[in-house]
C-alpha positions as a printed Julia matrix, in Angstrom:
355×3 Matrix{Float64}:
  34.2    81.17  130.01
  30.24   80.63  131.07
  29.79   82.86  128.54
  31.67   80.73  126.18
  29.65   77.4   127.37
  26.29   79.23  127.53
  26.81   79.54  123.62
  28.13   76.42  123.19
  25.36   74.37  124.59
  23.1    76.34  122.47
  24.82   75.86  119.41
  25.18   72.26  119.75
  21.03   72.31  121.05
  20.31   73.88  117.98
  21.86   71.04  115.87
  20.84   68.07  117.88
  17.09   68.61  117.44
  16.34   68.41  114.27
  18.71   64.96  114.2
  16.28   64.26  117.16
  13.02   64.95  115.12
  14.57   63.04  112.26
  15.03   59.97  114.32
  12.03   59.8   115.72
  10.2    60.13  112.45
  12.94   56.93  111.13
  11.56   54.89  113.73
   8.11   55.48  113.24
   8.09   54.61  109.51
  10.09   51.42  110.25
   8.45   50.56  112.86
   5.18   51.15  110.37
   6.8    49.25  107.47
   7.63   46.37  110.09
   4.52   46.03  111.4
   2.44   46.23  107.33
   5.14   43.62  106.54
   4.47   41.4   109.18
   0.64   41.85  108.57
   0.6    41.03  105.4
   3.53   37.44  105.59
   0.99   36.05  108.25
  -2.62   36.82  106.14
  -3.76   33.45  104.01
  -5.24   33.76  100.66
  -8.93   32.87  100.73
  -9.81   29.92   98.71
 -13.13   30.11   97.16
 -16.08   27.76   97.53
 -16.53   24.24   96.34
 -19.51   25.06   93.97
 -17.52   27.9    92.59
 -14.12   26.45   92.37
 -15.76   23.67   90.25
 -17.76   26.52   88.07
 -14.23   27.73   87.49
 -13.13   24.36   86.05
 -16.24   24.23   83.96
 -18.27   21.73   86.19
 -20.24   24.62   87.81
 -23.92   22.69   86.93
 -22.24   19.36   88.64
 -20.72   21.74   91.24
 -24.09   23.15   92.42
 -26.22   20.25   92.62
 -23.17   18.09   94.34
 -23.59   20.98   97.24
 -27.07   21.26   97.22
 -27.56   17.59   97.45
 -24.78   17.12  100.07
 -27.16   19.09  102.64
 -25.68   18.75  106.16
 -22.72   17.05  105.04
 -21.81   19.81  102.84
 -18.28   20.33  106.28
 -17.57   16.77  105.29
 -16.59   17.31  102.06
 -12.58   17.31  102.05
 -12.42   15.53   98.46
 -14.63   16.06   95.66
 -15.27   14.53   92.37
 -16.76   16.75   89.77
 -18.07   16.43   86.46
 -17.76   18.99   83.66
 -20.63   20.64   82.15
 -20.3    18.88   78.82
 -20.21   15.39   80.56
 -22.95   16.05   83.12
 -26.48   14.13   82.85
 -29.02   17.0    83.54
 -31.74   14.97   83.33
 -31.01   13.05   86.73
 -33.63   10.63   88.38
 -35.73   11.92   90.62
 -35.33    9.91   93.32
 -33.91    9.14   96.81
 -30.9     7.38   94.98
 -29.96   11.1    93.4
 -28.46   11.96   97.03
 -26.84    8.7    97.2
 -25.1     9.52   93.8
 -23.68   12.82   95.21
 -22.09   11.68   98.57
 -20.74    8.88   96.36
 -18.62   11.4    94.89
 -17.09   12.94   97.8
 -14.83   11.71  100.58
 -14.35   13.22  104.0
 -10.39   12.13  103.46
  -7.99   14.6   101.94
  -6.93   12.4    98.81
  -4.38   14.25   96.35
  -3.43   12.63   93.11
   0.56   11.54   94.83
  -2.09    9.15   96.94
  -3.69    7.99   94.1
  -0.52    7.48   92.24
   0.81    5.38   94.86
   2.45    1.87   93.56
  -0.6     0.07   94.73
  -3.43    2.8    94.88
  -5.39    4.32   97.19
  -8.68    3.46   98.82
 -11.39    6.37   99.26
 -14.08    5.91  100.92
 -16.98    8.16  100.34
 -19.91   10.0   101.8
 -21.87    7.22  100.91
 -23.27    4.49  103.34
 -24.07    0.94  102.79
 -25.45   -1.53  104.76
 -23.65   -4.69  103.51
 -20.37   -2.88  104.5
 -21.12   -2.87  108.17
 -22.22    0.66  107.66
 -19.36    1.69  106.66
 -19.16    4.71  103.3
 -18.27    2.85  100.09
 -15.39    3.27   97.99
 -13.99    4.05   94.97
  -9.96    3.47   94.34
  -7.06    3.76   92.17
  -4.95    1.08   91.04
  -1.32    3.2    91.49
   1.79    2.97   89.27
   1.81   -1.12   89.78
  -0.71   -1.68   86.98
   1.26    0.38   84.24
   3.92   -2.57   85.23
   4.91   -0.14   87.73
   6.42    2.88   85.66
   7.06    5.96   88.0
   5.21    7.94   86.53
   4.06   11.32   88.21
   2.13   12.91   84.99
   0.06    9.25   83.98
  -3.8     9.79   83.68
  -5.3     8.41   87.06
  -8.26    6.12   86.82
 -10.97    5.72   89.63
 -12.25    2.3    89.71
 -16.2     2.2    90.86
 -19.27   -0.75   90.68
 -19.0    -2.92   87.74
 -15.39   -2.44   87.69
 -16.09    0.84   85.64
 -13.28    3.36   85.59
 -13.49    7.0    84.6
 -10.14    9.79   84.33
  -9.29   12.66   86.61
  -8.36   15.43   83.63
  -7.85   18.04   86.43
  -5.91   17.13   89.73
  -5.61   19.06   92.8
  -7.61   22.22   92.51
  -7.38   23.59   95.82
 -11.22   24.95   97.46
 -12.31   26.15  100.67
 -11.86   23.26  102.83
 -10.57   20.59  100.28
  -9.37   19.2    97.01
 -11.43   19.13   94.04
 -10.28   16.64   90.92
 -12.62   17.27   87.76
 -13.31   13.77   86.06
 -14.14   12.31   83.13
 -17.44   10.82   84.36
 -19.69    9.88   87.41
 -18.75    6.96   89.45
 -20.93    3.67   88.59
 -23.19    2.71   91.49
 -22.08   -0.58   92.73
 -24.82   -3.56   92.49
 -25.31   -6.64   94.37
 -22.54   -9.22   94.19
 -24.64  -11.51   91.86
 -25.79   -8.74   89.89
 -22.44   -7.81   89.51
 -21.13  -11.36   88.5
 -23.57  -11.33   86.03
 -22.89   -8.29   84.43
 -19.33   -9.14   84.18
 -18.98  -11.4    81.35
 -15.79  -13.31   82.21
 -17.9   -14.15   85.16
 -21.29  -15.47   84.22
 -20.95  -19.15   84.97
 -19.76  -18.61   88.49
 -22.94  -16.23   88.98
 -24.86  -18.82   87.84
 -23.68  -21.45   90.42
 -23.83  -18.62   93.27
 -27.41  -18.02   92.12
 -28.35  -21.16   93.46
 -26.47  -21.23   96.83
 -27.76  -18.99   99.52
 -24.23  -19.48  101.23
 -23.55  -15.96  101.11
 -27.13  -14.69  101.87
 -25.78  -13.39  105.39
 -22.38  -12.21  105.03
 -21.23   -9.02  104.76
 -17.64   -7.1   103.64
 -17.04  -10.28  101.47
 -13.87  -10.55   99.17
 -14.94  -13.2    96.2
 -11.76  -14.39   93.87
 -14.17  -15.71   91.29
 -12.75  -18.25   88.76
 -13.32  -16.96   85.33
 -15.58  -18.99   82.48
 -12.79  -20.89   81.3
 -11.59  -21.69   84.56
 -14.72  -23.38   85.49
 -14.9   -25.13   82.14
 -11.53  -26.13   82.81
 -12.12  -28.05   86.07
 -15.5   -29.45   85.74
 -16.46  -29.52   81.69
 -18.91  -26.78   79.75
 -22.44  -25.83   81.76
 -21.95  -28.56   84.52
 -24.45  -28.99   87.2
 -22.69  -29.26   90.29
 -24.54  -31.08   93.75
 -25.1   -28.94   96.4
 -21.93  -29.9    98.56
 -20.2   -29.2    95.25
 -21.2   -25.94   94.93
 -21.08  -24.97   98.79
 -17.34  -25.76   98.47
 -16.95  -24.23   95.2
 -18.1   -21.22   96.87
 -16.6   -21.73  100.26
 -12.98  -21.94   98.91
 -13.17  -18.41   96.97
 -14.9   -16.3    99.64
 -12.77  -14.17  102.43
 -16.09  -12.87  104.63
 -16.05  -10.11  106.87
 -13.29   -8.05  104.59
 -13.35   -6.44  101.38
  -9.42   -6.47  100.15
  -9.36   -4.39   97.38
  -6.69   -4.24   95.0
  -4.69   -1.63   96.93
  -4.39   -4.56   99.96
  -3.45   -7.57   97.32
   0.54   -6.59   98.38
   2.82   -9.32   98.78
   2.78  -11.93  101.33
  -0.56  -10.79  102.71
  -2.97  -13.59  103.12
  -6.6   -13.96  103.65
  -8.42  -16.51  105.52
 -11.62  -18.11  103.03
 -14.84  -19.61  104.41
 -13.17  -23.46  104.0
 -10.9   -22.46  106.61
  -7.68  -22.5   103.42
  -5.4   -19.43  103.67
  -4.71  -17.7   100.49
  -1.3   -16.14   99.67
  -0.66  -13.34   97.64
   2.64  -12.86   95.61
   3.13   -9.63   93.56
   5.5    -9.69   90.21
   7.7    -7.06   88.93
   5.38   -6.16   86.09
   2.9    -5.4    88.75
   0.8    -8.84   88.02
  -0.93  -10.48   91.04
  -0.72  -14.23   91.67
  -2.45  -15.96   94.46
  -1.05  -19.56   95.82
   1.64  -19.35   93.36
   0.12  -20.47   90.67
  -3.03  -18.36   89.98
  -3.38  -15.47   88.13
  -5.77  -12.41   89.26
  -7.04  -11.71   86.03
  -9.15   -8.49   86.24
  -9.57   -6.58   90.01
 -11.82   -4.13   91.5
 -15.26   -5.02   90.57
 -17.04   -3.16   93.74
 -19.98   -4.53   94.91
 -22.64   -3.48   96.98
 -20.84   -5.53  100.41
 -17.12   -5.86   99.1
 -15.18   -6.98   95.69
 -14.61   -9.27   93.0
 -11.63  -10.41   91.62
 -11.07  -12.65   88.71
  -8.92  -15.48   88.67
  -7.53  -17.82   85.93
  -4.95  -20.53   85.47
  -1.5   -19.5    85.71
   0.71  -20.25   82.43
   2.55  -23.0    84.05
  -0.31  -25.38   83.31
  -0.82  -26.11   87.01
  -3.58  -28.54   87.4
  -5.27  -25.87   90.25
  -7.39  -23.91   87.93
  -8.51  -21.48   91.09
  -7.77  -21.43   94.36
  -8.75  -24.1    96.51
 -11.44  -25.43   93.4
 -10.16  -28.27   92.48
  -9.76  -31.79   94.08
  -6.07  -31.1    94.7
  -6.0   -27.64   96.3
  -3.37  -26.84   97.99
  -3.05  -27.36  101.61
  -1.15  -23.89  103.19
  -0.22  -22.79  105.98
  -3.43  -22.64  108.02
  -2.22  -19.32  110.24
  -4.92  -16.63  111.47
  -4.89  -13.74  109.21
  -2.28  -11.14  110.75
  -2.48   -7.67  111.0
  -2.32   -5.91  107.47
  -1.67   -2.66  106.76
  -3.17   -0.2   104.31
  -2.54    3.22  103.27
  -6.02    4.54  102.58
  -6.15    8.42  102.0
  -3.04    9.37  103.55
  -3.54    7.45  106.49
  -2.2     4.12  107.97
  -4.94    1.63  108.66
  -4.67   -2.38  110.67
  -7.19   -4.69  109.76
């Protein structure tokens, strides 16, 4: 009988380790296959480079010199704004203004095209300082979905609005790079000039630079928002090439000037209002088709001209044949509501903003 048990344990020993050996070997290559797959689910892809994500895109000359000329704010760069090869002026100036050009083009906010598409736009500001901003970067912005007469439409060409009210085309969107979004573009972004520089290139708006021209009013005010009246307009309430008295012209002035904010077109929503140097609110009222009418009865004609210290807008009659050619212009402006400017909100980049 011990006999009998003697062989049995043997026999069975002689079976059971080899099933041992073969489960220990299972484990280890699962336990091997476990760990690679684990490895490899948690590892990120590495993005290249912004210079040579752009040379990828074919904007590798525009690519370089953006980095080399962003120097020590190269970590800023979250959002870029490249030029393709074909497009790109070699022959830049070569002067201090050639680094201003570059940070122009970048933002340190993560902007994707679904910002820019936004029904009212987004607001990006840049790398670039200036002075008559409170030191705060300029901008450049998109106009959203509203001014197609707000048609949702997710594959529409974005334009970038810049000085002068010049607009150029992102033709790429969303090309991911180490650290940021790159969009390749049709063109640089215009410089923005001084508010009466700007009035005066803008040819809707040459008489009202001409009146500003000789008014220092504005001399010391910075962030302004002007709603400039348009040629006609000012033909409209005073006659052709009139010569207004100074007190004319201070008011002129004083009832189409918001100082101390630049409201871009992305802000114009409706029911916001902003406070003017006369002391007149002005309200804004959006329409279905994405127009923008201020006081009821004025039209905002053309928006986005960026200046140096803010914005112009243009402003025009509305087709009701009000007598009010522009807000707060004429002898019978309106008397509103004379509330302090509450809190507005903006989405600029992604984020929410109170002014």
């Amino acid at each position: 009988m011990q006999v009998l048990t003697l062989y049995s344990f043997l026999f069975g020993l002689l079976f059971l380790c080899p099933a041992l050996a073969q489960d220990t070997t299972s484990t280890e290559e699962n336990s091997s296959i476990t760990t690679t797959t684990s490895s490899s689910s948690t590892a990120s892809p590495t993005r290249a480079s912004l210079a040579d994500t752009a040379a990828e895109h074919g904007a590798g000359r525009f690519g370089e010199q953006l980095v080399n000329n962003l120097a020590g704010n190269a970590p800023r760069a979250r959002t870029a704004f490249a030029v393709r090869d074909d497009s790109f002026r070699t022959r830049f100036k070569r002067q201090a203004d050639d680094n201003a050009q570059f940070l122009y083009q970048v933002s340190d906010q993560l902007v994707t095209a679904a910002d820019l598409r936004g029904f009212t736009g987004s607001i990006i500001g840049t790398l670039g300082s200036e002075p008559g901003l409170d030191g705060r970067g300029q901008v450049v912005l998109s106009q959203g979905q509203r001014a197609s007469s707000g048609a949702c439409n997710g594959t529409a060409a974005i334009e970038l609005f810049s000085g002068l009210g010049n607009s150029i085309t992102i033709l790429e969107e969303d090309i991911e790079f180490d650290g940021g979004i790159l969009h390749i573009v049709s063109g640089q972004f215009t410089q923005p000039s001084t508010l009466l520089e700007s009035l005066r290139a803008t040819s809707e708006t040459t008489t009202f630079a001409s009146y500003l021209a000789s008014n220092d009013r504005l001399s010391t005010v910075n962030s302004v928002t002007v709603f400039a009246p348009s040629n006609a307009a000012l033909a409209s309430a005073y006659g052709t090439a009139a010569t207004l008295s100074g007190p004319e012209l201070t008011a002129l002035i004083d009832a189409h000037v918001v100082p101390s904010f630049a409201a871009y077109s992305p802000l114009l929503v409706n029911g916001a209002r902003f406070r003017t140097l006369d002391g007149v609110d002005i309200l804004v009222s959006t329409l279905p088709d994405g127009s923008i009418v201020l006081n009821d009865d004025i039209n905002v004609i053309k928006t986005d001209i960026v200046t140096q210290n803010g914005v112009v807008h243009i402003i025009d009659r509305s087709d009701t044949g009000s007598d009010t050619v522009f807000t707060g212009g004429a002898s019978n402006k309106p008397e509103l509501d004379r509330r302090m400017l509450g809190p507005l909100a903006a989405v600029v980049g992604g984020a929410r903003l109170w002014f």
